[in-house]
N, CA, C and O atoms as a DFTB+ gen file, in Angstrom:
356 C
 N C O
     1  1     -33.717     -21.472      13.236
     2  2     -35.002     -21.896      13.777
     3  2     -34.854     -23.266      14.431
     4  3     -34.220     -24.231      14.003
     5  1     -35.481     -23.171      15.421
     6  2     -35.352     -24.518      16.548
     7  2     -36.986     -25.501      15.841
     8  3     -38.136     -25.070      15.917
     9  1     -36.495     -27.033      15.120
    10  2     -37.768     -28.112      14.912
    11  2     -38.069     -28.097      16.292
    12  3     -37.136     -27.870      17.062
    13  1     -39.528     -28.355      16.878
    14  2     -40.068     -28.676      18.107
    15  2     -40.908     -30.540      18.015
    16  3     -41.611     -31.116      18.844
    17  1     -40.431     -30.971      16.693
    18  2     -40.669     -32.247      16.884
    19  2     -41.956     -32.876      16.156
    20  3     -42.134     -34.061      15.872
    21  1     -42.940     -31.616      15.891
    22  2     -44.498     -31.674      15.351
    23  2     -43.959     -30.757      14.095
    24  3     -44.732     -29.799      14.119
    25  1     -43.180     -30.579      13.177
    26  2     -42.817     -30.142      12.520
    27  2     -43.175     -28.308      12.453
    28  3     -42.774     -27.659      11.487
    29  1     -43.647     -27.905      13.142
    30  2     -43.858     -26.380      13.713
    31  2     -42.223     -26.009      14.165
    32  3     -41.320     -26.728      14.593
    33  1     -42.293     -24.536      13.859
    34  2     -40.515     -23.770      13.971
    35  2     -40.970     -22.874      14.517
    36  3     -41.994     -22.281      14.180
    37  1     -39.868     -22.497      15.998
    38  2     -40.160     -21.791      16.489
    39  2     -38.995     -20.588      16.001
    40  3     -37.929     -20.960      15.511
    41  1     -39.286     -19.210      16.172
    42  2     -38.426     -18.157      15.408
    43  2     -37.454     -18.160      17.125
    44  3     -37.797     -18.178      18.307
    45  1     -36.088     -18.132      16.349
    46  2     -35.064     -17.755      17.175
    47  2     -35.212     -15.860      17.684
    48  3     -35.774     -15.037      16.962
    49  1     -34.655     -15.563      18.865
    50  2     -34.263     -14.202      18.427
    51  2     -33.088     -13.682      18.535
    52  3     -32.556     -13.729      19.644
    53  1     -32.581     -13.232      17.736
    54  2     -31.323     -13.185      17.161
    55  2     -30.622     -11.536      17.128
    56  3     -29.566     -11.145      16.631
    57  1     -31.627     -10.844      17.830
    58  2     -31.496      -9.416      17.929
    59  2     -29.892      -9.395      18.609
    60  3     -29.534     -10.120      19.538
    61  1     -29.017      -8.360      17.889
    62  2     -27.796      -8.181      18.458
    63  2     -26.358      -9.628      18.248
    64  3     -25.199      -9.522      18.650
    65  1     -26.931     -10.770      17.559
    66  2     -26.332     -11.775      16.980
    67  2     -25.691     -11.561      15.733
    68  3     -26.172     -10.887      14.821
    69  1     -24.279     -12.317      15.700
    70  2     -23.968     -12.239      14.070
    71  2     -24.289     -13.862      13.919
    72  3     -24.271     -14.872      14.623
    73  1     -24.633     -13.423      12.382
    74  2     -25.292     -14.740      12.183
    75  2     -24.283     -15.466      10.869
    76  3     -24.266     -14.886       9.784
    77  1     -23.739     -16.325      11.000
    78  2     -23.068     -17.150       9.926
    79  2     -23.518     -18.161       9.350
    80  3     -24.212     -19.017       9.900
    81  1     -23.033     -18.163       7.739
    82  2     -23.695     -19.612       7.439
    83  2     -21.614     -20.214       7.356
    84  3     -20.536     -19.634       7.484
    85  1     -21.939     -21.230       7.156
    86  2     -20.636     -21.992       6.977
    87  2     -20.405     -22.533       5.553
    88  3     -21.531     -22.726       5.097
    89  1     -19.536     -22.848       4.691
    90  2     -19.675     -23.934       4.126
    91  2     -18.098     -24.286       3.464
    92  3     -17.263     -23.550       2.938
    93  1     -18.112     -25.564       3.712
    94  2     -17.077     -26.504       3.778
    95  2     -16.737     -27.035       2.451
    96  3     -17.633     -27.599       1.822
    97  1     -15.370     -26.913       1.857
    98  2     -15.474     -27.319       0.683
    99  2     -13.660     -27.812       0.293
   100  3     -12.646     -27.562       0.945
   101  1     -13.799     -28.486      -0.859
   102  2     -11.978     -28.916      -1.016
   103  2     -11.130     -27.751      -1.357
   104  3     -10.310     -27.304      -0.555
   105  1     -11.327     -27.227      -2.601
   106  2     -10.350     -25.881      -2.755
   107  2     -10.029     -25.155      -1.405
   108  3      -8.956     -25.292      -0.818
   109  1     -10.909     -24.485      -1.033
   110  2     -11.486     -23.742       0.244
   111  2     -11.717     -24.470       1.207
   112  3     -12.742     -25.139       1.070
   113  1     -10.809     -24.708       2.755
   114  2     -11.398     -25.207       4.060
   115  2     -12.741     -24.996       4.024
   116  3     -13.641     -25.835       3.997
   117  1     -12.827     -23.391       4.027
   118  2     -14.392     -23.064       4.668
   119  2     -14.869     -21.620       3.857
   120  3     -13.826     -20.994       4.045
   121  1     -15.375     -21.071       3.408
   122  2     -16.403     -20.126       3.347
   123  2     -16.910     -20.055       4.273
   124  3     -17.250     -21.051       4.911
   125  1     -17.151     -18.716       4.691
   126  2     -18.314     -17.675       5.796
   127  2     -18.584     -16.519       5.090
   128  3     -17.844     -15.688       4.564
   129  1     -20.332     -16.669       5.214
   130  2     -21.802     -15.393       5.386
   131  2     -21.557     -15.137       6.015
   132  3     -21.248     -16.041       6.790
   133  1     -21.368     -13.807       6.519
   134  2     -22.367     -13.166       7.511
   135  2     -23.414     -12.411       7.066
   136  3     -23.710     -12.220       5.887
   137  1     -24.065     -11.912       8.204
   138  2     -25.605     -11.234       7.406
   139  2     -25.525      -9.808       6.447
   140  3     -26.333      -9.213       5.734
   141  1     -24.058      -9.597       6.847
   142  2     -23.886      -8.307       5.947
   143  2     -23.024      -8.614       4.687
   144  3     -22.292      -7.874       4.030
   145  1     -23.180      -9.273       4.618
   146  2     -22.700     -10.409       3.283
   147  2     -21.140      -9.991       3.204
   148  3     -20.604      -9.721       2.130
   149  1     -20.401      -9.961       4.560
   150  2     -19.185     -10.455       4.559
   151  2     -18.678     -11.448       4.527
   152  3     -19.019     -12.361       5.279
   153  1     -17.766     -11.553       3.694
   154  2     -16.850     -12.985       3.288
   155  2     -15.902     -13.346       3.834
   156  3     -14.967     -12.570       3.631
   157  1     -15.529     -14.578       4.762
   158  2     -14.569     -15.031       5.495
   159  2     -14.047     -16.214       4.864
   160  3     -14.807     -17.156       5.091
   161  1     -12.674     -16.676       3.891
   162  2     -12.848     -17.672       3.582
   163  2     -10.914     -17.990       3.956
   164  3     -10.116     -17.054       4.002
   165  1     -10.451     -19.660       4.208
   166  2      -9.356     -20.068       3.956
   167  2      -9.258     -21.396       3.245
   168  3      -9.737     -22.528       3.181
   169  1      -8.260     -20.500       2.699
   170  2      -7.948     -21.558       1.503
   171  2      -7.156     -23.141       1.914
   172  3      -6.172     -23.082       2.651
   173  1      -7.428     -23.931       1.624
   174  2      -6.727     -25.077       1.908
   175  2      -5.058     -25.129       1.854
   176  3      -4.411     -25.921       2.539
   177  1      -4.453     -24.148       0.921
   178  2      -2.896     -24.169       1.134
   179  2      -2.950     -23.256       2.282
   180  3      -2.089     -23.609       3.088
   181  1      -3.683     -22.099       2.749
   182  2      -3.335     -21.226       3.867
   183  2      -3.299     -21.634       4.699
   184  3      -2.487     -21.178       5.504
   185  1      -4.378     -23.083       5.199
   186  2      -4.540     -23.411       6.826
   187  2      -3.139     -24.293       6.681
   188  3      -2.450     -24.428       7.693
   189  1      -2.788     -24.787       5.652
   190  2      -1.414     -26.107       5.586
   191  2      -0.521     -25.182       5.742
   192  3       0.510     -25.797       6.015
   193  1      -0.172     -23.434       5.728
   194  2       0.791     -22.878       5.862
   195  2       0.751     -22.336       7.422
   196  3       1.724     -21.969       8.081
   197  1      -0.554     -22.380       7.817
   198  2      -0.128     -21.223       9.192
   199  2      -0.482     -22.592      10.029
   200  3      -0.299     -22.317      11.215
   201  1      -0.916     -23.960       9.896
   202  2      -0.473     -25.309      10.177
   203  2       0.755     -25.699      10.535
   204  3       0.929     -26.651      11.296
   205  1       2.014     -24.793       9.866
   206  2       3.278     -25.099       9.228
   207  2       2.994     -27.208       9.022
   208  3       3.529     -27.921       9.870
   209  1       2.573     -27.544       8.444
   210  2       2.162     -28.886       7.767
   211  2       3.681     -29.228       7.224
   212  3       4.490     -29.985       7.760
   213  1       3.892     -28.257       5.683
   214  2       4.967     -28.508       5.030
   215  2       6.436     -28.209       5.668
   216  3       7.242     -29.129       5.533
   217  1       6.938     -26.914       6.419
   218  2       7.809     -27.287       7.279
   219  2       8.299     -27.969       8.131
   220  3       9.510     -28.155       8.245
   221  1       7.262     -28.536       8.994
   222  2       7.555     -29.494       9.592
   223  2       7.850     -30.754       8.973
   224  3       8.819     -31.411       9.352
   225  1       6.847     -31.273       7.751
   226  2       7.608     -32.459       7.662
   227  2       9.045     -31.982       6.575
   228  3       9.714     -32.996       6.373
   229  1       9.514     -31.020       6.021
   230  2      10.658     -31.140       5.754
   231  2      11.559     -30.777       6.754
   232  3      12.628     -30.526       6.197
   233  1      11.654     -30.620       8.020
   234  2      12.129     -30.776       9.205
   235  2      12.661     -32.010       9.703
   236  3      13.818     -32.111      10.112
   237  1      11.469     -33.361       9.661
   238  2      11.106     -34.121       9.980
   239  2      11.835     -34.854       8.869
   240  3      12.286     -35.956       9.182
   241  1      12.060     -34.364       7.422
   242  2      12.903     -35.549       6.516
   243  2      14.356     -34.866       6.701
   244  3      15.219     -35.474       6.069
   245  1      14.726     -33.992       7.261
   246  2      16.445     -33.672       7.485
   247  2      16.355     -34.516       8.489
   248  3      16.571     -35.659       8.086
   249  1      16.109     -34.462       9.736
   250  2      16.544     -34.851      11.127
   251  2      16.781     -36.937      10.560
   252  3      17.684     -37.753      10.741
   253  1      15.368     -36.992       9.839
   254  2      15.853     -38.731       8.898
   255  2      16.919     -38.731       8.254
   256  3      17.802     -39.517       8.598
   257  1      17.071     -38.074       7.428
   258  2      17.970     -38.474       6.446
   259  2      19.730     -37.895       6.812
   260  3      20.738     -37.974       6.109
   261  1      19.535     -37.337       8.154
   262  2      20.691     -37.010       9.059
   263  2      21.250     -37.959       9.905
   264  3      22.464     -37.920      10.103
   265  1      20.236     -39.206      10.686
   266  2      21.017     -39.860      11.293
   267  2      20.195     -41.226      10.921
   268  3      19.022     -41.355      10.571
   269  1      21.253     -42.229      11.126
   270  2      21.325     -43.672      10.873
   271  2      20.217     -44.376      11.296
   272  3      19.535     -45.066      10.538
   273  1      19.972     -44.206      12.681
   274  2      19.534     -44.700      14.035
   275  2      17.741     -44.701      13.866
   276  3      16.936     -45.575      14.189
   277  1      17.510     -43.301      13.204
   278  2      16.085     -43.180      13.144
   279  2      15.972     -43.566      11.870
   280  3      14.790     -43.898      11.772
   281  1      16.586     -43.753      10.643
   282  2      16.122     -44.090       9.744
   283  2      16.234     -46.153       9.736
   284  3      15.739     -47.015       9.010
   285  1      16.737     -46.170      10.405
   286  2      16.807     -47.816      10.702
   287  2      15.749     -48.072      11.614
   288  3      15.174     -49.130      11.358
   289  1      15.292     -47.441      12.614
   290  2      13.609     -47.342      13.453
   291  2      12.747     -47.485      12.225
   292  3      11.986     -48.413      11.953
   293  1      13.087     -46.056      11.319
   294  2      11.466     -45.738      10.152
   295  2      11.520     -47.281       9.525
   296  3      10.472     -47.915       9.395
   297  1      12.689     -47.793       9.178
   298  2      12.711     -49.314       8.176
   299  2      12.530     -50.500       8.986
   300  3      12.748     -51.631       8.549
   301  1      12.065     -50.210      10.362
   302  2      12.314     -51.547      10.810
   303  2      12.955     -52.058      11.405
   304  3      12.467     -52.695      12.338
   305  1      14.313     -52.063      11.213
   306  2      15.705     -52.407      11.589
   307  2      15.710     -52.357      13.001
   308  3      14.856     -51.720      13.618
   309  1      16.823     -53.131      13.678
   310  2      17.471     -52.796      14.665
   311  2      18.319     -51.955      14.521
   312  3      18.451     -51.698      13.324
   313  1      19.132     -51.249      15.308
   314  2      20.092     -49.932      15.193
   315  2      21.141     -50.534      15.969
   316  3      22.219     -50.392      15.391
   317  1      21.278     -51.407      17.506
   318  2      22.043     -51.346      18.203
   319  2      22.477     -52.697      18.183
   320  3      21.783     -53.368      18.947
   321  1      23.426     -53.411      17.561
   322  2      23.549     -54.526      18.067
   323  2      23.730     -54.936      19.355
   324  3      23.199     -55.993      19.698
   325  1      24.522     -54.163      20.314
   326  2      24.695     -54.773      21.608
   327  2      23.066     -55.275      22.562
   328  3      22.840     -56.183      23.361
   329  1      22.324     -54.329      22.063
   330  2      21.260     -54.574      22.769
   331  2      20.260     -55.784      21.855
   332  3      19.536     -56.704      22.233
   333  1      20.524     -55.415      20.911
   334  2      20.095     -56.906      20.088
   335  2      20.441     -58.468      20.868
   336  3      19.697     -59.407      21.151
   337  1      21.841     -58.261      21.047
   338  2      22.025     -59.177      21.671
   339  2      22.140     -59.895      22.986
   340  3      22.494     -61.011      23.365
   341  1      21.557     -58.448      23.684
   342  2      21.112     -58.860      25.455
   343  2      19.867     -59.800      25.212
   344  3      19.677     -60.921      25.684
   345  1      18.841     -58.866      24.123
   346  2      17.948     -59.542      24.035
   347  2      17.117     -60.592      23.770
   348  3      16.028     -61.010      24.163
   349  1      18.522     -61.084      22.465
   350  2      17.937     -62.955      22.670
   351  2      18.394     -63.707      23.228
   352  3      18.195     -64.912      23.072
   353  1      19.325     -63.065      24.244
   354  2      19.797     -64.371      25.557
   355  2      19.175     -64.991      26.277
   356  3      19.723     -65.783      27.043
């Protein structure tokens, strides 16, 4: 229903609409109504799996813990001395 501002509701028409309610929650991303009281729901580990969330970052800790260069970037570090030392000339 659409407020019109004077607190009066005007009726939607909804003929031929599916109608959903939503609802958002921690266990569960989301729950979905529909009017035929079908249930649509994903679970918070499902969206982190078809996300790939967790593969990637264990992707993301081989490719670190594989080379020198980026794990001296993640800490801060310089990696190259030669260019270290163009740079405070």
């Amino acid at each position: 229903m659409d407020d019109d501002n004077d607190g009066n509701y005007k009726k939607l028409n909804l003929e031929g609409c599916r109608v959903v309610g939503v609802d958002p929650g921690r266990k569960n991303l989301f729950v979905a109504v529909d009017q035929d009281e079908e249930i649509t729901k994903c679970s918070t580990k499902e969206y982190y799996e078809i996300a790939r969330f967790r593969k990637t970052r264990e992707k993301r800790e081989v490719w670190m813990n594989n080379n020198k260069y980026i794990q001296a970037i993640v800490r801060g570090k310089r990696c190259n001395p030669k260019i270290d030392r163009s740079i405070n000339q």
